[in-house]
Backbone as CSV, one residue per row, in Angstrom:
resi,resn,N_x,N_y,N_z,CA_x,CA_y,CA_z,C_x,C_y,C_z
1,UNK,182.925,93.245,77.733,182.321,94.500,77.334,182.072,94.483,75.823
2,UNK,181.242,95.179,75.483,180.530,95.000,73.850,181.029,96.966,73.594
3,UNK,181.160,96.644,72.429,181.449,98.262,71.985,180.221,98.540,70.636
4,UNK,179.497,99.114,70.399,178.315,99.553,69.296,178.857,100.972,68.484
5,UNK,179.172,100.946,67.090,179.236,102.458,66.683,178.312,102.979,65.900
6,UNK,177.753,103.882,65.693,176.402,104.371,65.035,177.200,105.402,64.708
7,UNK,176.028,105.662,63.277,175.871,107.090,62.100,174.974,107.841,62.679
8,UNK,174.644,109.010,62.355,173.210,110.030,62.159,173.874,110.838,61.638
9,UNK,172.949,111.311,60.624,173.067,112.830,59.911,172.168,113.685,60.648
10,UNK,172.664,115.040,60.744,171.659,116.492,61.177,171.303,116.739,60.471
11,UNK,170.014,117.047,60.231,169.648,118.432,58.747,170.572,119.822,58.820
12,UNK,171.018,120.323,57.307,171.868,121.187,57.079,171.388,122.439,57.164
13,UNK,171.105,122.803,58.402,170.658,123.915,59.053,171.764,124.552,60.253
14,UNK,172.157,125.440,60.234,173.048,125.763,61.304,172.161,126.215,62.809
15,UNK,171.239,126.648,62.673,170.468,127.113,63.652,170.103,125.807,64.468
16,UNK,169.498,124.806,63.503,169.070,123.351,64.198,170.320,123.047,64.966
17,UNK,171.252,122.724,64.139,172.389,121.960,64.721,172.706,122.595,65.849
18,UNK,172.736,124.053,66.066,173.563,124.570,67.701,172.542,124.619,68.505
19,UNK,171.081,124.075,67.823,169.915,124.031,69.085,170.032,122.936,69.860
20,UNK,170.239,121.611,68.681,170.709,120.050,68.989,171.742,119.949,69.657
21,UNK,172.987,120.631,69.701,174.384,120.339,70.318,173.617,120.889,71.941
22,UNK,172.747,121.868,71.847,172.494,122.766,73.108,171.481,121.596,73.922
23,UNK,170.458,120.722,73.849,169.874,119.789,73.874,170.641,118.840,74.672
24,UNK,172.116,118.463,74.313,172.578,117.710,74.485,174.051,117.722,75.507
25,UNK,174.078,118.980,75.701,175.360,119.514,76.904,174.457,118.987,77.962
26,UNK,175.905,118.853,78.655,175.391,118.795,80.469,174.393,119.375,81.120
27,UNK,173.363,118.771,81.920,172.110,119.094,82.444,171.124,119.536,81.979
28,UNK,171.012,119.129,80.903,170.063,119.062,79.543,169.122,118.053,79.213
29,UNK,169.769,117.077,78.866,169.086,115.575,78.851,168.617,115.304,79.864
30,UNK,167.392,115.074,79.625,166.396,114.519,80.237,166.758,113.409,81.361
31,UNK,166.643,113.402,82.134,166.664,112.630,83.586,166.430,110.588,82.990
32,UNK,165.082,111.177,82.644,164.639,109.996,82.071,165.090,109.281,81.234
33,UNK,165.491,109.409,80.347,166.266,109.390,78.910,167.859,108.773,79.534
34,UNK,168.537,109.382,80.624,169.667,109.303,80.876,169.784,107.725,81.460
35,UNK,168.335,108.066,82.347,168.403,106.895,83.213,167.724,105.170,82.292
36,UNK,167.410,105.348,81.311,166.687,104.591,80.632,168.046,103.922,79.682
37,UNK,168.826,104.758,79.407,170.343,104.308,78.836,171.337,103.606,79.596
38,UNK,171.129,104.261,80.752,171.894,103.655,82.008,171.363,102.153,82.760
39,UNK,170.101,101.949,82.748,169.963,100.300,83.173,169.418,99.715,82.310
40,UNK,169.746,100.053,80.744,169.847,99.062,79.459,171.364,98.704,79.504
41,UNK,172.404,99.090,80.405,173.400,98.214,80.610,174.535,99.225,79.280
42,UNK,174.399,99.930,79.024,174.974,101.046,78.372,176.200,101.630,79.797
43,UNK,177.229,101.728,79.391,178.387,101.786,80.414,178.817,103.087,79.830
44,UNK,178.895,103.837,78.662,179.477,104.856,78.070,178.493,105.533,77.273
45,UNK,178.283,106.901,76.638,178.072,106.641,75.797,178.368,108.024,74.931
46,UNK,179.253,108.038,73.901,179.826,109.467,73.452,179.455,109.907,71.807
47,UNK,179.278,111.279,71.850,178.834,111.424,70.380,179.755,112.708,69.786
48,UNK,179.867,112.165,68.724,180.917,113.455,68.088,179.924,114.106,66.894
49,UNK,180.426,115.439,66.484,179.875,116.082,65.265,180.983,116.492,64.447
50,UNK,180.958,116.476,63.415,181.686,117.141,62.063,180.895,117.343,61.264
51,UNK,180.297,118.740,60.529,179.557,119.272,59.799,178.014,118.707,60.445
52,UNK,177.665,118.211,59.406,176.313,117.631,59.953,176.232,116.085,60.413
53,UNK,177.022,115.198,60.113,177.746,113.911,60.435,178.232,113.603,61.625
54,UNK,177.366,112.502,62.259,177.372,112.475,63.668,178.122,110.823,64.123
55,UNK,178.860,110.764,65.029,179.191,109.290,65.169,178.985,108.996,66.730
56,UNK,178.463,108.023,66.804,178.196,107.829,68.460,178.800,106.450,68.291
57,UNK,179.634,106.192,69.749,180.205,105.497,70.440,179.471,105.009,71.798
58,UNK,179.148,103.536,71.838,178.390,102.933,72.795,179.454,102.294,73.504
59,UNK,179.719,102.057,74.756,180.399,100.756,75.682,179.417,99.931,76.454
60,UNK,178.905,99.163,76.309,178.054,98.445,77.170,178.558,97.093,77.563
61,UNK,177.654,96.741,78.960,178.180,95.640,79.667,177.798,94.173,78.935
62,UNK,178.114,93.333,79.184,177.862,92.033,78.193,176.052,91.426,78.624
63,UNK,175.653,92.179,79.195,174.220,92.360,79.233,173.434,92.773,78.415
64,UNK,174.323,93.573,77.795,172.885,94.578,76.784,172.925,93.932,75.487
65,UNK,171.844,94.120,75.580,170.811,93.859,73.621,170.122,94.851,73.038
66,UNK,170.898,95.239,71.522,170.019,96.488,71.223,169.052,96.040,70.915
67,UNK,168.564,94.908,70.591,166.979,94.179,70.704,165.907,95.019,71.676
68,UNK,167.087,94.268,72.917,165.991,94.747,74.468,166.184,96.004,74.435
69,UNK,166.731,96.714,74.064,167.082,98.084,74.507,166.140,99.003,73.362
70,UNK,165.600,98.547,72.030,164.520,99.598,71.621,163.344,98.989,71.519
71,UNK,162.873,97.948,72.649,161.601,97.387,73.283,161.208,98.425,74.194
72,UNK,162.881,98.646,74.945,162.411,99.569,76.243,162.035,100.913,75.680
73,UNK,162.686,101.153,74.678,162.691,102.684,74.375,161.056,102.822,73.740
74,UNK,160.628,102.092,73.217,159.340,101.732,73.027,158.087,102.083,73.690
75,UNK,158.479,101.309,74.926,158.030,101.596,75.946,157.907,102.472,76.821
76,UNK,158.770,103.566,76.760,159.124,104.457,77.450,158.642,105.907,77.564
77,UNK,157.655,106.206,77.627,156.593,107.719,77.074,157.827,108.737,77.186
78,UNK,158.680,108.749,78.278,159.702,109.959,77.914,160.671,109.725,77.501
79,UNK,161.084,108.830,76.840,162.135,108.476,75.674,161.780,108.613,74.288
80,UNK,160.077,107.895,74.396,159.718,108.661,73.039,159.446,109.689,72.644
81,UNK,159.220,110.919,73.986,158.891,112.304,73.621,160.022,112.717,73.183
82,UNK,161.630,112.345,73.724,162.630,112.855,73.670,163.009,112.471,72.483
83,UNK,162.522,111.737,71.524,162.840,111.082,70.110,162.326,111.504,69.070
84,UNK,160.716,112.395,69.388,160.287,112.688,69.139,160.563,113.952,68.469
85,UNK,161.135,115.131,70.045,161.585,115.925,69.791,162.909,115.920,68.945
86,UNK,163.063,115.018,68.662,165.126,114.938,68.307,165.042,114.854,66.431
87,UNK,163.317,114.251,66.004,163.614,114.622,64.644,163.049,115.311,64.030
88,UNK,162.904,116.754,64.728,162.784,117.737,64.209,164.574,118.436,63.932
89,UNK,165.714,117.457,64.337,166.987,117.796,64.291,167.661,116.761,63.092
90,UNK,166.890,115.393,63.162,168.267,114.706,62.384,166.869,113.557,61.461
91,UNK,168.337,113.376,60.313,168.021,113.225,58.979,167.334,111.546,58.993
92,UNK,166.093,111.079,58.671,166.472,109.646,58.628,166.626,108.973,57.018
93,UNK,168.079,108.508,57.372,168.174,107.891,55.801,167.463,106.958,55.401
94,UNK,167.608,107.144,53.720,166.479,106.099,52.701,166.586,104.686,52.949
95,UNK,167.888,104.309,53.136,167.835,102.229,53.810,167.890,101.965,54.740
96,UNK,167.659,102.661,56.033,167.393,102.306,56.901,166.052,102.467,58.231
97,UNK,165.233,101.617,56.921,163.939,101.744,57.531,163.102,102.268,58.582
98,UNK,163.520,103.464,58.560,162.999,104.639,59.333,163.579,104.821,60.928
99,UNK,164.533,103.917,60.821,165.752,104.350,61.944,166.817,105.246,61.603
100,UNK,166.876,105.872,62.848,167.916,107.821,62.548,169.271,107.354,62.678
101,UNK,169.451,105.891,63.667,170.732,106.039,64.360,170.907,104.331,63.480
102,UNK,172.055,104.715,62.555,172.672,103.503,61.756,173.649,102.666,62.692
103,UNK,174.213,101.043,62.805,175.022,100.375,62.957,175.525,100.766,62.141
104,UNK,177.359,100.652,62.721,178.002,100.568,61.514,178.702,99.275,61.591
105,UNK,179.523,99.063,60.576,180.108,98.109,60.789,181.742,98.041,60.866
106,UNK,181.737,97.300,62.043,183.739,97.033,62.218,184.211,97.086,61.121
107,UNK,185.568,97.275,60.265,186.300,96.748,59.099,187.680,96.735,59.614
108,UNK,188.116,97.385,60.888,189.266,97.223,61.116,189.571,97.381,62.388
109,UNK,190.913,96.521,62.901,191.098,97.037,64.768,191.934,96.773,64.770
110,UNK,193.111,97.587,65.303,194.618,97.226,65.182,194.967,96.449,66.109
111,UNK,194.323,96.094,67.403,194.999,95.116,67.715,194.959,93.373,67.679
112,UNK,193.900,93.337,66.664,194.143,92.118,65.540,194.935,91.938,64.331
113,UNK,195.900,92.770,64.616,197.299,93.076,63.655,198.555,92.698,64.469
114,UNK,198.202,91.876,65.529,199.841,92.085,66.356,200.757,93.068,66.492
């Protein structure tokens, strides 16, 4: 299993943000969107908020490539509407060439500490 963690910032709007959290509860997301995450081999996938600071947590099967996986999204007319719609909610930062959702990077895991 592969684990992926990503950044996004919200714009500092309170109205946006409880429209975005509302977007994103149960039976909300788009069918399409769900299912387009689900046979890119994506096994989990969880997002937290604090202020406007967002962290998403990926589990995927040793299949997936975020390569292949924003070919598909590419491809996908209702993934891109749904992406579409999503940045009228969140921030895209200055170094990362016009992607919303940052890699981050590992620096630590305790159980490579014995």
């Amino acid at each position: 299993m592969q684990k992926f963690c990503f950044t996004c910032d919200l714009k500092n709007d309170p109205e946006l943000i409880k429209e975005y959290k509302e977007y994103h509860k149960k039976g909300n997301v788009w069918k399409e969107v769900l299912e387009s995450i689900k046979t890119s081999g994506v096994l989990n996938m969880e997002i937290y908020l604090i202020d406007t600071r967002m962290f998403m947590i990926i589990d995927a099967d040793d299949t997936f490539s975020l390569k292949e996986k924003r070919l598909m999204d590419a491809e996908n007319e209702q993934v891109q509407k749904w992406e579409t719609m999503m940045n009228k909610f969140q921030k895209i930062p200055n170094f990362s060439n016009g992607e919303k959702w940052i890699l981050m990077e590992k620096i630590f895991d305790l159980s490579e500490h014995g």
